[in-house]
C-alpha positions in Angstrom: 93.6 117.5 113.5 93.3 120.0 116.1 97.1 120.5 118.4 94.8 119.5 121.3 93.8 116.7 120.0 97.3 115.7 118.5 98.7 116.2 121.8 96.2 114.3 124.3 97.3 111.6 121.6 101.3 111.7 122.1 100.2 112.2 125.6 98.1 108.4 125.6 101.0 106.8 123.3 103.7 108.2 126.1 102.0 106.8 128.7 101.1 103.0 126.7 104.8 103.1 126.1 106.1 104.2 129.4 103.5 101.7 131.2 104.4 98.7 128.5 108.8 99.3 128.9 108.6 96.2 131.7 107.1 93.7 129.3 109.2 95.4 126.3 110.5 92.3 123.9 113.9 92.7 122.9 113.6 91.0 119.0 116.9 89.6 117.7 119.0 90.4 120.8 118.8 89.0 124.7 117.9 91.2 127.2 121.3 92.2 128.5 120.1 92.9 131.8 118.6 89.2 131.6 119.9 87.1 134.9 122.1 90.5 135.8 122.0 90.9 139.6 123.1 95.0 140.3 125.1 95.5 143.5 123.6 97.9 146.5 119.9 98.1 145.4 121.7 99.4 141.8 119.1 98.8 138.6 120.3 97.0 135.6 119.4 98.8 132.1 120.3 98.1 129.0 122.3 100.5 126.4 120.7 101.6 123.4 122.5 99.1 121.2 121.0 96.5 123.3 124.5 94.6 123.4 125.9 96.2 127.2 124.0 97.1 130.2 124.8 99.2 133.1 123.7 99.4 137.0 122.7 103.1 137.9 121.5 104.1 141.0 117.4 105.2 141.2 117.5 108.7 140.7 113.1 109.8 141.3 111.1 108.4 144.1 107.9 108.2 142.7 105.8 107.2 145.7 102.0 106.9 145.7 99.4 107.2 148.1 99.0 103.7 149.0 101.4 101.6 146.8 103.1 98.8 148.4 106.2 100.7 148.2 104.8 103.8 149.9 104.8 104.4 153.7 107.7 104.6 156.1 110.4 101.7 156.5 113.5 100.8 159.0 117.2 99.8 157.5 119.5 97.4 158.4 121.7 100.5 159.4 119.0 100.9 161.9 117.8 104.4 159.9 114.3 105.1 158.6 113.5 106.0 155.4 110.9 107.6 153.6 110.0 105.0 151.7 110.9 101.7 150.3 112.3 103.5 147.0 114.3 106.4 149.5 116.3 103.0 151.4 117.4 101.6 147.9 118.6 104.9 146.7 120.6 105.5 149.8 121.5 102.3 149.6 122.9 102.6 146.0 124.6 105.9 146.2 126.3 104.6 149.3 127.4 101.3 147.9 126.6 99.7 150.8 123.4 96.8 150.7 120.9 98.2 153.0 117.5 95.8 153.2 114.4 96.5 155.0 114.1 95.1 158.6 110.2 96.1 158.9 107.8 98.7 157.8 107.3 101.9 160.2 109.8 104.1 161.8 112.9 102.4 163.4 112.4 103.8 167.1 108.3 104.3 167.3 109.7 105.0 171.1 111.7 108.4 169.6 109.9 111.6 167.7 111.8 113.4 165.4 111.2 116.8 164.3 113.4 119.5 163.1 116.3 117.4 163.5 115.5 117.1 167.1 115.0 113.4 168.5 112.4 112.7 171.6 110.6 110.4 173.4 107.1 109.9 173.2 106.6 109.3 176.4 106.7 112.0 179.5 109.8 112.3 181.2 109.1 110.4 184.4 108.2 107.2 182.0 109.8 104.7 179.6 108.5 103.6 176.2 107.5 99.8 175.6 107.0 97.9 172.5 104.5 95.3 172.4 104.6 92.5 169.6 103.6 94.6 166.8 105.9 97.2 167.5 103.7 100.4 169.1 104.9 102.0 172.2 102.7 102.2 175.2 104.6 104.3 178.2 104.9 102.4 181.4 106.0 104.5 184.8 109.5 104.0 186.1 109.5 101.8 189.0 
């Protein structure tokens, strides 16, 4: 067998394995992570021996394209986050519970760039949201 061959194989296996760990039966022994709730967006996995279990905090963000966990979101501590994934890591590492209020940006009203915050709207207007939450500027009379 050709190393090309032998390794597009390892390569299929590690994925079928990686992709089949969430329905992974645990034969003789109870998931230990069974019915455990993790504090501060922490994830419950089990030890090797499959007898203890620890919370750890998500460590990768692996965000794609247009996954339900993808796309911008406001915390409850009133900061946006990258992504659904980026709030619970913050979260964890913190070890404070942060929960999502809504997807998007906190402030649509505010641009940030650079560090820099400013409103979207000229100078000489105020930002508005309307019921879905997208700023229309409105003069200030």
């Amino acid at each position: 067998m050709s190393q090309h061959r032998l390794l597009l194989l390892l390569t299929a296996a590690l994925i079928a394995a990686a992709s089949a760990a969430p329905c992974f039966i645990y034969r003789g022994w109870k998931n230990p992570c069974h019915e455990v709730t993790c504090p501060d967006n922490a994830q419950c996995v089990p030890a090797l021996n499959m007898h203890k279990y620890k919370c750890t905090c998500p460590t990768d963000c692996w965000d794609i394209g247009d996954s339900d966990d993808s796309g911008q979101v406001c915390g409850s501590d009133g900061i946006t986050y990258e992504s659904l994934c980026h709030l619970q890591r913050a979260s964890c590492h913190a070890a404070v519970m942060v929960t999502p209020v809504y997807r998007g940006v906190c402030d649509p009203c505010v641009l940030e760039s650079n560090g820099r915050r400013r409103s979207v709207c000229p100078q000489n207007q105020r930002c508005v949201l309307d019921a879905l939450r997208r700023p229309r500027c409105e003069c200030n009379y």
